[in-house]
VMD Tcl script that draws the C-alpha trace (Angstrom):
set ca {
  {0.00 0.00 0.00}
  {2.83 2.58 0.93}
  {4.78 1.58 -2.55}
  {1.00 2.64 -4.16}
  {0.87 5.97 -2.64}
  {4.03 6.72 -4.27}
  {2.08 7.35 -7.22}
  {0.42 10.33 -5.49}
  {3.87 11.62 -5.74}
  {5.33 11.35 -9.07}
  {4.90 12.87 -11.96}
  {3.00 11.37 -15.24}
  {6.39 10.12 -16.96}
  {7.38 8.51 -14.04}
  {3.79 6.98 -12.99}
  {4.21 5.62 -16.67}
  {7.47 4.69 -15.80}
  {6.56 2.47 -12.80}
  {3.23 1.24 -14.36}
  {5.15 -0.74 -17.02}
  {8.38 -1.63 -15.41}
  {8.66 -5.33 -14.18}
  {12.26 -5.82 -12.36}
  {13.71 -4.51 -9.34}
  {17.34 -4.70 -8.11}
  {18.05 -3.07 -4.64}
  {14.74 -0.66 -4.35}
  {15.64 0.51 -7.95}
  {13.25 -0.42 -10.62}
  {13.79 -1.16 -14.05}
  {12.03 -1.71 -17.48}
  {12.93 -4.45 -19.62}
  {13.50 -3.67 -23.74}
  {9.60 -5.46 -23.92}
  {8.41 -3.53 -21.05}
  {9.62 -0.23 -22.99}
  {7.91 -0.96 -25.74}
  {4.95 -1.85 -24.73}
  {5.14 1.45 -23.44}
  {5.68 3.68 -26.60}
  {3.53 1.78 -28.36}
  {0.35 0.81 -26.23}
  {-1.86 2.95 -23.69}
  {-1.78 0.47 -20.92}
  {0.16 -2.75 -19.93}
  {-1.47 -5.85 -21.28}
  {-0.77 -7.53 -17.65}
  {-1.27 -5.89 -14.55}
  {2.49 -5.80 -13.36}
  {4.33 -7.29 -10.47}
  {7.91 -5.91 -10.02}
  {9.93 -9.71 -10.28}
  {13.35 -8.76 -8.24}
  {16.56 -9.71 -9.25}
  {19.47 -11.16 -7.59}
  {22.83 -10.18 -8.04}
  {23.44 -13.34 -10.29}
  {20.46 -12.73 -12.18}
  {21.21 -9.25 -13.34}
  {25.06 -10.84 -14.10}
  {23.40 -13.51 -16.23}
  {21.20 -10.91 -18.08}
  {23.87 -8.24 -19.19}
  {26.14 -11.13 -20.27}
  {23.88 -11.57 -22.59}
  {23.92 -7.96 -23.74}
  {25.05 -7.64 -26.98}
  {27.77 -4.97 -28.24}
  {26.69 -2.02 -29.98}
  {28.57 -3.18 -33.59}
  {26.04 -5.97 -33.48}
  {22.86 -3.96 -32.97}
  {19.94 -3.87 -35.49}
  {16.45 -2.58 -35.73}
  {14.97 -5.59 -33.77}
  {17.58 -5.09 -30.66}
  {14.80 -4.46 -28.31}
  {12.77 -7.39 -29.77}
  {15.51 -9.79 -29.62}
  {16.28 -9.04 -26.09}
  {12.92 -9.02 -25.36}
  {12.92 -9.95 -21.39}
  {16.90 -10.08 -21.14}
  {17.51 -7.00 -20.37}
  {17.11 -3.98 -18.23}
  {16.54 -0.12 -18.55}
  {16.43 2.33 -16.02}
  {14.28 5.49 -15.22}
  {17.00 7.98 -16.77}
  {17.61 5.77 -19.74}
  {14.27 5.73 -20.54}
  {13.94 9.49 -20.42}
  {16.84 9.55 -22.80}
  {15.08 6.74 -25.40}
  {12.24 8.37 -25.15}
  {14.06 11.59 -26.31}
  {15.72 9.64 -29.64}
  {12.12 8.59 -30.61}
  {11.11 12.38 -31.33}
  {14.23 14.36 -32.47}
  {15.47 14.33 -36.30}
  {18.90 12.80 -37.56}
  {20.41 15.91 -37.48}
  {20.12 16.13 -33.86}
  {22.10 12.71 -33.32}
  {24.97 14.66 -33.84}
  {24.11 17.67 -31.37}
  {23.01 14.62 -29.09}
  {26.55 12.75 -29.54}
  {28.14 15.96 -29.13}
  {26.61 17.07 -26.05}
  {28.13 13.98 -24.54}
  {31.90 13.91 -25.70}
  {32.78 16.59 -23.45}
  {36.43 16.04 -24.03}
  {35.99 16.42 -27.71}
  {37.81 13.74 -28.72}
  {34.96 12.26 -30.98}
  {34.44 9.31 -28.59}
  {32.07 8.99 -25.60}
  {33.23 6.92 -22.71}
  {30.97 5.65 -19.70}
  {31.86 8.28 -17.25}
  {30.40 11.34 -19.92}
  {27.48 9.22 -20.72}
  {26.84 9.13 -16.86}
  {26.13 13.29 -16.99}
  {22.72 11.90 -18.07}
  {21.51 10.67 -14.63}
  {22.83 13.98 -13.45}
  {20.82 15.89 -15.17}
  {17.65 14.61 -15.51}
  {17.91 13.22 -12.07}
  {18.68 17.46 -11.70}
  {15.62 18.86 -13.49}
  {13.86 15.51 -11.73}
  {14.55 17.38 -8.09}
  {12.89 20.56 -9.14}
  {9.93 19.11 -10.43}
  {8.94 16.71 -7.52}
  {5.84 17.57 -6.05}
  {6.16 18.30 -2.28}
  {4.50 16.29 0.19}
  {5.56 13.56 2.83}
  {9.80 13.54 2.62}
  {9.76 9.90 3.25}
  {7.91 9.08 0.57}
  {9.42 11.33 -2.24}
  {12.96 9.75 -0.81}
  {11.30 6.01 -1.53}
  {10.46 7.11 -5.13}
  {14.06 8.76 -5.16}
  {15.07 4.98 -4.65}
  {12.88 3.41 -6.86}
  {13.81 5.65 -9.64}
  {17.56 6.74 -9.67}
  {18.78 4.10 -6.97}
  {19.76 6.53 -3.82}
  {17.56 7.09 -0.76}
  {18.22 10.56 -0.33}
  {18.87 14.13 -2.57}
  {22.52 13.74 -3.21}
  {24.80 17.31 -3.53}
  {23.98 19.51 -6.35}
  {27.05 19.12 -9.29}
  {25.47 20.96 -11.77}
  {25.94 25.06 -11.94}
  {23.09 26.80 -13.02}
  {21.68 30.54 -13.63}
  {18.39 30.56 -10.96}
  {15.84 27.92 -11.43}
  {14.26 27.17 -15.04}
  {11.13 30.06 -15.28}
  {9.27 27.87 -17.77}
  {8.88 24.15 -18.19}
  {11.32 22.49 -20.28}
  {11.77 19.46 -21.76}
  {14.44 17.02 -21.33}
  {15.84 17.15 -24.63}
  {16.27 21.09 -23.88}
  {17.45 20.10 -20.14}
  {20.25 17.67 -21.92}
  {21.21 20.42 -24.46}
  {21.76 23.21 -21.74}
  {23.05 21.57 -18.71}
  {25.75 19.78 -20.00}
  {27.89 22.37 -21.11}
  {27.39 23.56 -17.43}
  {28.43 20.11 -16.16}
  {32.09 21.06 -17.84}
  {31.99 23.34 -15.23}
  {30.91 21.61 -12.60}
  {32.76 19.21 -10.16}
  {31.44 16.05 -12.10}
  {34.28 15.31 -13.18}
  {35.81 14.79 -9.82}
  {32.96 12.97 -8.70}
  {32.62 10.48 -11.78}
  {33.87 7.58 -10.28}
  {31.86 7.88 -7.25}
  {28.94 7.87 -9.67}
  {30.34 5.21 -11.62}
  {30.46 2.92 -8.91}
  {27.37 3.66 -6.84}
  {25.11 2.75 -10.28}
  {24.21 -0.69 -10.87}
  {25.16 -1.97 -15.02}
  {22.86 -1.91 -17.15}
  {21.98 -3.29 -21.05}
  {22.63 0.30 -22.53}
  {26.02 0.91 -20.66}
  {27.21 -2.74 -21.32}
  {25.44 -2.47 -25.10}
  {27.76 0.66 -25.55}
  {30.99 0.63 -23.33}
  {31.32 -3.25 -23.11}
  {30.78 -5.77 -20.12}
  {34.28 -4.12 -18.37}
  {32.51 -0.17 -19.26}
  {36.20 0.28 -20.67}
  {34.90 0.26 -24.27}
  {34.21 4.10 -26.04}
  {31.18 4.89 -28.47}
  {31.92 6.68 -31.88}
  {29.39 8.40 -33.65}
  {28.62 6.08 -35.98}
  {27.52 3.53 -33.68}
  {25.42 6.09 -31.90}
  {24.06 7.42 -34.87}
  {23.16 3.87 -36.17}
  {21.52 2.79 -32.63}
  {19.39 5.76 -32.43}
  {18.11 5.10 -35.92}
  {17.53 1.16 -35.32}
  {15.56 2.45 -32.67}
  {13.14 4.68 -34.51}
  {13.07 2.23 -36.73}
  {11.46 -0.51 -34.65}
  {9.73 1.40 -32.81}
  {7.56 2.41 -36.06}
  {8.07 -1.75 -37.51}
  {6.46 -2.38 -34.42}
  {3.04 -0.11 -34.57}
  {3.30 -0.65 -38.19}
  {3.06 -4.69 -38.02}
  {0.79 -4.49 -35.07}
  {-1.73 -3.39 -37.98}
  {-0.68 -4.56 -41.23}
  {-1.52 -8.33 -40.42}
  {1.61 -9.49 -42.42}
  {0.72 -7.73 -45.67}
  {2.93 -4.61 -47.17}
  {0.52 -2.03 -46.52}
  {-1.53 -0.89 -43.71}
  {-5.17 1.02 -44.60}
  {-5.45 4.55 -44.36}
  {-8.10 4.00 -41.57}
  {-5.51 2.28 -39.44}
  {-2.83 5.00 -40.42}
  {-5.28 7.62 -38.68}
  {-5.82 5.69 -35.89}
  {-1.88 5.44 -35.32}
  {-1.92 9.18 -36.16}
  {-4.95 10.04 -33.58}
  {-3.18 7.72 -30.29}
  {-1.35 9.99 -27.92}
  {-3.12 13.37 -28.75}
  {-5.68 15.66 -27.24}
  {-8.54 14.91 -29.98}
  {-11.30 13.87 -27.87}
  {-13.94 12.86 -30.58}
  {-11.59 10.38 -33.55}
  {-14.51 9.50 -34.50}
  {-15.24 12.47 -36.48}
  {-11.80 12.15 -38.43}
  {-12.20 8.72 -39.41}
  {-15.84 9.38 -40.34}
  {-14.15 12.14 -42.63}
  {-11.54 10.04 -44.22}
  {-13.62 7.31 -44.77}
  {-16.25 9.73 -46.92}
  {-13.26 11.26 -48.89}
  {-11.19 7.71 -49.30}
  {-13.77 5.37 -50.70}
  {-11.21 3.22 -52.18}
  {-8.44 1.56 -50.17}
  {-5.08 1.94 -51.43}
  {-3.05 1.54 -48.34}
  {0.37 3.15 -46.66}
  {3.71 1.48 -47.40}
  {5.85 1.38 -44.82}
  {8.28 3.07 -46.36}
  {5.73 5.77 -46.53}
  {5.07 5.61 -43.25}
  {8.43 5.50 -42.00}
  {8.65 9.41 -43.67}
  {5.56 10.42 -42.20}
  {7.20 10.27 -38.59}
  {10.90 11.06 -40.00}
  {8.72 14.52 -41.45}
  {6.99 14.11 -37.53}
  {10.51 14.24 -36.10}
  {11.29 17.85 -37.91}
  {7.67 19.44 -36.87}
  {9.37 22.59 -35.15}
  {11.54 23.57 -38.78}
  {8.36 22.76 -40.94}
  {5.99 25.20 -38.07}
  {8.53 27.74 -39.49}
  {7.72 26.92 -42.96}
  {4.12 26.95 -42.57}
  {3.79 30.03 -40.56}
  {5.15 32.05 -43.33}
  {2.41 31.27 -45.48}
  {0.44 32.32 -42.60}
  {1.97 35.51 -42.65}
  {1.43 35.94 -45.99}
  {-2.31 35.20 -45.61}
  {-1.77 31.87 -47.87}
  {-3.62 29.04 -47.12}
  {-1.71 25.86 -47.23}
  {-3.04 23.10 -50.34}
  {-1.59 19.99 -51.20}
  {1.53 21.03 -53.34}
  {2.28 23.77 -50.48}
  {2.61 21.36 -48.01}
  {4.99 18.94 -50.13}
  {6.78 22.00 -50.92}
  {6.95 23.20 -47.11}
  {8.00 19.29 -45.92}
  {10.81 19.26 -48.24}
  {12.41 22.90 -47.78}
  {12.13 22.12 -43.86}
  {13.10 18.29 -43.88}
  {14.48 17.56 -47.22}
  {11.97 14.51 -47.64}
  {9.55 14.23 -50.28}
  {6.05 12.48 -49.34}
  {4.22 10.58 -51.83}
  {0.99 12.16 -53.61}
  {-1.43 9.53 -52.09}
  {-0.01 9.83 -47.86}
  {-0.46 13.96 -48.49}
  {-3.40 13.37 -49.87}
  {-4.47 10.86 -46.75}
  {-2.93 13.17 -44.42}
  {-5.41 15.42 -45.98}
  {-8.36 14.30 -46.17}
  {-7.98 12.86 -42.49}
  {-7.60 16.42 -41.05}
  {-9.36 18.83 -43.09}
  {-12.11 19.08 -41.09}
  {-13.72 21.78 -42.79}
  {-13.16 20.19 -46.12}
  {-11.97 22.99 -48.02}
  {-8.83 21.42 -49.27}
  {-6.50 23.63 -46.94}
  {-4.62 22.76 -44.04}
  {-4.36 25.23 -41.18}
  {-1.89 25.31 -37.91}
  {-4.81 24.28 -35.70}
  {-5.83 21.42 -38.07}
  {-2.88 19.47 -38.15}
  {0.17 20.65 -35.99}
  {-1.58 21.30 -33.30}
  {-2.80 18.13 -33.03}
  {0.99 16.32 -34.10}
  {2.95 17.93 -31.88}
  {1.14 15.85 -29.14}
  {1.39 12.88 -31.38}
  {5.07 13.36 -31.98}
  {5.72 13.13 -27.82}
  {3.33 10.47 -27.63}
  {1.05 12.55 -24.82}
  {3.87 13.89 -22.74}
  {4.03 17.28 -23.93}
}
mol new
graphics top color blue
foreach p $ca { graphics top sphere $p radius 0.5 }
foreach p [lrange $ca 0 end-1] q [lrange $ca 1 end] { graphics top cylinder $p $q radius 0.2 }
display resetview
């Protein structure tokens, strides 16, 4: 009952957290690679959940199964399956990769070689749980100390607020997201006594299947950018083979119906039914979405902020935005080029007015809670 009321203290992300994790190692709780994607990719566990804990042996036997990162693919996470285990920080950070372009891999990858020497070691991949365990602290609601420290536990593996090691300029004014948090705090962490304090870190965290995946069952092992780059993309990619299948039924093509309903999970749209009542009158006949198409859609999804630019200067210019202006926009903002028939579905599923014009409240609106999957 006391582990339940801990959910009166924590914030959505990490009531999501603990609702889908399954393992537990010394208070800490983790997420397997299945438990993490059932979580991207459906509203609610399909079991109610019972944390299993591990023994020291049994976490061993896991990560020595871990493979190393030259030998990931885009089914890493469905391979491993129940072999494996991610913690609350790391899935802050994969949740992160899901929704930022390929051009910020490298701004991501850079943010963590804070020596500059085009390599990323254990200890600089560490600054991670710094910082979000950082911007964690100021967000904690307040309430009984004893049981924010037990959800300290459960989530970052310490019982108490450890000493602050990250400088910063007064406390954040507005909310900001993690991805931001990441971006600006670690070029104060170069300034901070981290450094000094990375081995304590080091040592006080248990292993897990990202650290061995990337520095090696010793952590000795470095990470070039090419091996980040390709991990982060895997990831995307089965991430979206994985909602894709879980509709296509084993043919090539999934029906624009089913591509809506994809579209429509995760946002604020309280009656669907009106959309797909609207598609289906304006798409009689069923062609169906490639995958390939599909996999642009949310590549295009993934560079939302550039294309708002795009699209607001039509706005300025009091132009409405048709079919060939939104191609146009997608490709000056993301350099991708979306077929005829997905504009055309992307269309007709949220022109609601049905004038053949897509405005900002139509359609981004509405993404940009698709593209954080309801944690905006």
């Amino acid at each position: 009952t006391d582990l339940d009321d801990l959910h009166l203290y924590a914030t959505p992300r990490e009531q999501r957290f603990r609702r889908f994790a399954s393992l537990e190692f010394e208070g800490q709780l983790y997420m397997t690679p299945y438990d993490f994607i059932q979580a991207v990719t459906n509203d609610e566990p399909k079991h109610a959940r019972k944390w299993r804990s591990l023994s020291k042996q049994e976490l061993n036997q896991i990560l020595m199964e871990t493979p190393p990162v030259w030998k990931g693919s885009s089914k890493l996470f469905r391979n491993l399956n129940e072999k494996g285990v991610i913690s609350y920080t790391e899935y802050l950070f994969l949740l992160c990769i899901l929704t930022k372009p390929h051009a910020g891999f490298r701004i991501a990858f850079n943010m963590f070689d804070t020596d500059g020497n085009e390599m990323v070691d254990k200890k600089e991949f560490l600054v991670l749980q710094e910082i979000f365990r950082k911007k964690n602290e100021k967000r904690e609601r307040k309430g009984d100390e004893e049981k924010r420290a037990m959800l300290r536990l459960q989530l970052y593996g310490y019982h108490t607020s450890t000493n602050n090691v990250l400088k910063t300029e007064g406390e954040d004014l507005v909310p900001r997201s993690y991805w931001d948090t990441l971006r600006r705090s670690t070029s104060q962490a170069l300034f901070s006594d981290l450094a000094e304090r990375a081995d304590d870190i080091t040592s006080s965290l248990s292993d897990t299947t990202l650290l061995v995946h990337f520095f090696g069952k010793k952590g000795k092992a470095e990470l070039n950018f090419e091996d980040f780059y390709r991990f982060m993309d895997n990831l995307q990619t089965e991430v979206l083979e994985i909602e894709f299948l879980s509709y296509s039924n084993g043919m090539n093509t999934i029906s624009e119906e089913d591509f809506a309903h994809i579209l429509l999970r995760y946002t604020n749209v309280e009656n669907t039914s009106s959309y797909l009542e609207n598609m289906r009158c304006r798409i009689p006949e069923e062609k169906g979405i490639t995958f390939d198409e599909f996999r642009s859609f949310f590549q295009f999804l993934n560079n939302l902020e550039d294309f708002t630019i795009a699209m607001q200067m039509y706005n300025f210019a009091s132009r409405s935005i048709g079919q060939d202006e939104f191609k146009r926009a997608v490709y000056v903002a993301t350099g991708l080029k979306l077929s005829p028939h997905l504009v055309n579905t992307v269309f007709k599923i949220f022109d609601v007015d049905r004038d053949d014009q897509l405005s900002y409240k139509e359609f981004i609106g509405i993404m940009k809670d698709r593209l954080n999957r309801g944690f905006r």
